[in-house]
Structure formats: structure tokens, C-alpha cells
C-alpha positions in Angstrom: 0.0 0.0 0.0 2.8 2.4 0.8 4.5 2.0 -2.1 1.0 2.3 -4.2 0.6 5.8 -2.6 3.6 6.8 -3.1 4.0 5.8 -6.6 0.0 7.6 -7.1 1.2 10.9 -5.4 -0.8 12.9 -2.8 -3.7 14.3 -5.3 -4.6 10.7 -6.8 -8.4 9.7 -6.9 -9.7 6.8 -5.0 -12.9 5.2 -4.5 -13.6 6.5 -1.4 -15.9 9.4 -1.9 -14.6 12.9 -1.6 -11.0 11.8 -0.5 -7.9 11.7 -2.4 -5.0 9.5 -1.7 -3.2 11.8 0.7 -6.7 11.6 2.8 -6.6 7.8 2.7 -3.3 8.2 3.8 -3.5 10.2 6.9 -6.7 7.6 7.8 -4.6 4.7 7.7 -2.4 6.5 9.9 -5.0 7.9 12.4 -6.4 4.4 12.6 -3.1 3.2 13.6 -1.6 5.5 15.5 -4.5 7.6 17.6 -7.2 5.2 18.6 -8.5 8.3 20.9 -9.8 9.9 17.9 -10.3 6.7 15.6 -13.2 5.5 17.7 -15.2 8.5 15.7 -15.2 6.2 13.0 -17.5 4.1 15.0 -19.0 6.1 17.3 -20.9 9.2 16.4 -20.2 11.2 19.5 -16.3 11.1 18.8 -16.9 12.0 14.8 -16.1 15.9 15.8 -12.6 15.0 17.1 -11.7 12.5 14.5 -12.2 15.3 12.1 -9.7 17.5 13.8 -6.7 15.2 13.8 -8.0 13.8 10.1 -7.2 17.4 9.3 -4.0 17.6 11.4 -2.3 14.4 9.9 -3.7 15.3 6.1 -1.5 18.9 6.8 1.4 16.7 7.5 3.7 16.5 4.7 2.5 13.5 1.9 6.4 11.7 2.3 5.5 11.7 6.4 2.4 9.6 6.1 3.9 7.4 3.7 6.9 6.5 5.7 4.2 6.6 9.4 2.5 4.0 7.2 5.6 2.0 6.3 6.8 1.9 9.6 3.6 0.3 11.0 1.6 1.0 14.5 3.7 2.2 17.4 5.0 -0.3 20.2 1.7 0.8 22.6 -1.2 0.6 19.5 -3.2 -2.7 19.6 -2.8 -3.1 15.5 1.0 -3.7 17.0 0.1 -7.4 17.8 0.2 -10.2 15.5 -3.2 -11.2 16.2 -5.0 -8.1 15.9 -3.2 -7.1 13.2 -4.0 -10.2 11.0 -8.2 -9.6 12.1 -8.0 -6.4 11.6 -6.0 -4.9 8.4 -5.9 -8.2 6.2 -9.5 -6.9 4.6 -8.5 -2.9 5.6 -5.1 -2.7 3.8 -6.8 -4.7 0.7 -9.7 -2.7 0.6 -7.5 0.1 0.3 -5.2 -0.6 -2.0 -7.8 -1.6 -4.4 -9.3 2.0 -3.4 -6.1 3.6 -5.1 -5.8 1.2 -8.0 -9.2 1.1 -9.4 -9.8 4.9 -9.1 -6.9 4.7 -11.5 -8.1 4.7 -15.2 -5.6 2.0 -16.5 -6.0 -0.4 -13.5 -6.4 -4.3 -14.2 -6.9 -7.1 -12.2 -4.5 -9.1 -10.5 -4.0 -12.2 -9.5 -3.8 -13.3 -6.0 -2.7 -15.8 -3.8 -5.3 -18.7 -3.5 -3.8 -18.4 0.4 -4.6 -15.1 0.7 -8.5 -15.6 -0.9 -8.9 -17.8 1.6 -8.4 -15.4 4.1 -10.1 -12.6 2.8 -13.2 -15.4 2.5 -12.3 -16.4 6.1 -13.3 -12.9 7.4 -16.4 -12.5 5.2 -17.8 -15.4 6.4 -17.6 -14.1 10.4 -18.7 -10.5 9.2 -20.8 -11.0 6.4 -25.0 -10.8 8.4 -22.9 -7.9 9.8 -22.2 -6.0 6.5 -25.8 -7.1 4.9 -27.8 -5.7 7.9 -29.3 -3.4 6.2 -29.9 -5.0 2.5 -33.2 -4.4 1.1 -32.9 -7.9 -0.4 -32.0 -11.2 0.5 -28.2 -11.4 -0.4 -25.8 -14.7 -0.8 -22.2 -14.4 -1.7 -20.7 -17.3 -3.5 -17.0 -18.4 -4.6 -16.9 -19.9 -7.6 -16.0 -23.2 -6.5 -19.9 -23.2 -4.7 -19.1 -22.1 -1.2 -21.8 -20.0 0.0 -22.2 -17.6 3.0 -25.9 -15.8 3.8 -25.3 -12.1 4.2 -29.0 -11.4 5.0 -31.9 -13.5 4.9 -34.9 -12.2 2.7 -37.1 -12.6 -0.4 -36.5 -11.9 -3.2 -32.7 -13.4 -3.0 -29.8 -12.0 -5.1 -26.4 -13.9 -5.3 -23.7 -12.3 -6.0 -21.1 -14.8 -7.5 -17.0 -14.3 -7.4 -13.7 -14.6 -6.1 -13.4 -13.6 -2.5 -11.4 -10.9 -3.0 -14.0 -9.1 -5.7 -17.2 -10.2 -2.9 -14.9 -8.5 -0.3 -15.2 -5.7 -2.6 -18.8 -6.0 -3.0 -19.3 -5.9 0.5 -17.4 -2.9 1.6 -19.6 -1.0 -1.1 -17.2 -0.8 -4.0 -20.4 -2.6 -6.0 -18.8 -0.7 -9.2 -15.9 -1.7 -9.1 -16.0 -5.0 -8.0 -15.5 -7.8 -10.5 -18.6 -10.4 -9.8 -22.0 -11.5 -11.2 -25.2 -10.4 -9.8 -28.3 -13.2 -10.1 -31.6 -13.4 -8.7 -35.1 -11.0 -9.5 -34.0 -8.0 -11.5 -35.5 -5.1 -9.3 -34.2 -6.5 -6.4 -30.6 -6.6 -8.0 -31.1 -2.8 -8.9 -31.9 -2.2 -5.2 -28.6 -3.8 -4.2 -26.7 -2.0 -6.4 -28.3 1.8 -5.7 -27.2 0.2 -1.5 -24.3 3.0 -0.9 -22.7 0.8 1.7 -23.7 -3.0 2.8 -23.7 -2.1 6.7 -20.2 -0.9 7.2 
């Protein structure tokens, strides 16, 4: 990811509405480094002080974030252990990354490590009723290979078909950009696809 940014520059568009990549950048870094303020990501009461050191660590100089986010989370943050690291920035640092490069107009696919699907599937399964909370439609992801997880249960049902990595995608509400196959009653397909964000 760090050497994505820095390759894209600090004014580069990414999927994430209204932010560019130096803003990604200084989020990856807030998230990491000041959990005081990155519970406002959560929690609506602490929104007012994320924004303030959001706009504090987006002053900082574009090389500075790169090299906070190279260096990883300080000794005291909780993203500093193995464990929490592995729950908790597998499916962030991905999403991300794929933020940058498919805001990019030349971007292509890639291929990636059938270890790595698995766990980027691995975490969809636990969080997927979580992320589909608040579908208008019944919603089933599926691998190609036929395994199946229920995101919400519902009538009518739509299945959305394709590699982990492109479902992950799905799910985090990249629904453009992600590569998969929508099937299932055709108004309820163009419900899921107006759906902003699939409960995160």
C-alpha cells in the first residue's frame, strides 16, 4: 500500500468518496496510530474530534504519512500485535489498495494468492450478516468453487457470485468496481446496487 501511494502521489483519486490518496493516507495513519480519535469512525459522539486530527495528519507532509504508514503502528497501539493485526488490516489494507488502484483509469486485475482468498473469505464469512444488515434484499455471496455464506436472509434473493477478493469488494460498497456476477429477480438486483454501503 505504501509504495501504491507513493507511486499515485498525494492528489490521486480513489474510491472513497470525496478523499484523495493523501486523505486515505492520513486515515490509515490515524487508525493506527490515535485510537483516541479513531473511535469516531465508529462512534458518532467522537466524529467531531476524528475530524480534527483527520485534518491535522492530512497537513502533515504526503512523504510523512507514507513512511508513518511503512513503519507500521507504534509499540503501545493494539494493530502492534500479531493477532490483531492479522483480524484487523488483512480486509482494511486490501480494501484500500484496491481504493487507489481502481480509481486509476488504466487499472487491471490481479492475481492473488489462493492463500490469501482464503483469508479474505475467512473474514467475510464471520462479518458478512454484519455487513448485509441493512440490504433491502436477500443477499448470498458465492465463490466460484460453490461455497456460500448468507449475508441477509430475505425474499427476493440475489447472489452475488466471485472470487473472494471481488465479494470483499462488493461488501465494503465498491459494488462498481467490484468484478462479480449479480443473479436473482431483476428489481431487487437494482436495489442492491443503488445500496451505498452493505452495513459498514
Amino acid at each position: 500500500m505504501a509504495d501504491l501511494l507513493e507511486t499515485a502521489g498525494p492528489e490521486a483519486p480513489t474510491l472513497c468518496e470525496g478523499w484523495r490518496t493523501r486523505d486515505l493516507a492520513a486515515h490509515v495513519v490515524v487508525r493506527e496510530r490515535r485510537p483516541d480519535a479513531a473511535g469516531g469512525m465508529l462512534v458518532k459522539q467522537l466524529a467531531p474530534r476524528l475530524e480534527r486530527v483527520m485534518a491535522e495528519f492530512t497537513a502533515k507532509p504526503y512523504e510523512e504519512l507514507i513512511q508513518l504508514i511503512r513503519t507500521g503502528p507504534p509499540r503501545f497501539s493494539p494493530f502492534n500485535l500479531k493477532q490483531v493485526d492479522e483480524m484487523s488490516n488483512i480486509v482494511e489494507f486490501y480494501v484500500h489498495t484496491e481504493d487507489v488502484r481502481r480509481a486509476q483509469p488504466d487499472w487491471s486485475p490481479r492475481e492473488l494468492d489462493p492463500v490469501f482468498q482464503n483469508a479474505l473469505w475467512s473474514r467475510l464469512e464471520r462479518t458478512a450478516r454484519l455487513m448485509g444488515r441493512s440490504v433491502p434484499t436477500g443477499l448470498v455471496l458465492r465463490r466460484p468453487d460453490g461455497q456460500t455464506v448468507v449475508a441477509h436472509r430475505g425474499t427476493p434473493v440475489v447472489t452475488v457470485t466471485g472470487e473472494p477478493s471481488e465479494l470483499v469488494l462488493f461488501a465494503y460498497g465498491r459494488q462498481s468496481a467490484a468484478k462479480v456476477d449479480l443473479d436473482g429477480d431483476a428489481d431487487a438486483i437494482t436495489k442492491l446496487r443503488e445500496t451505498k454501503q452493505l452495513g459498514i
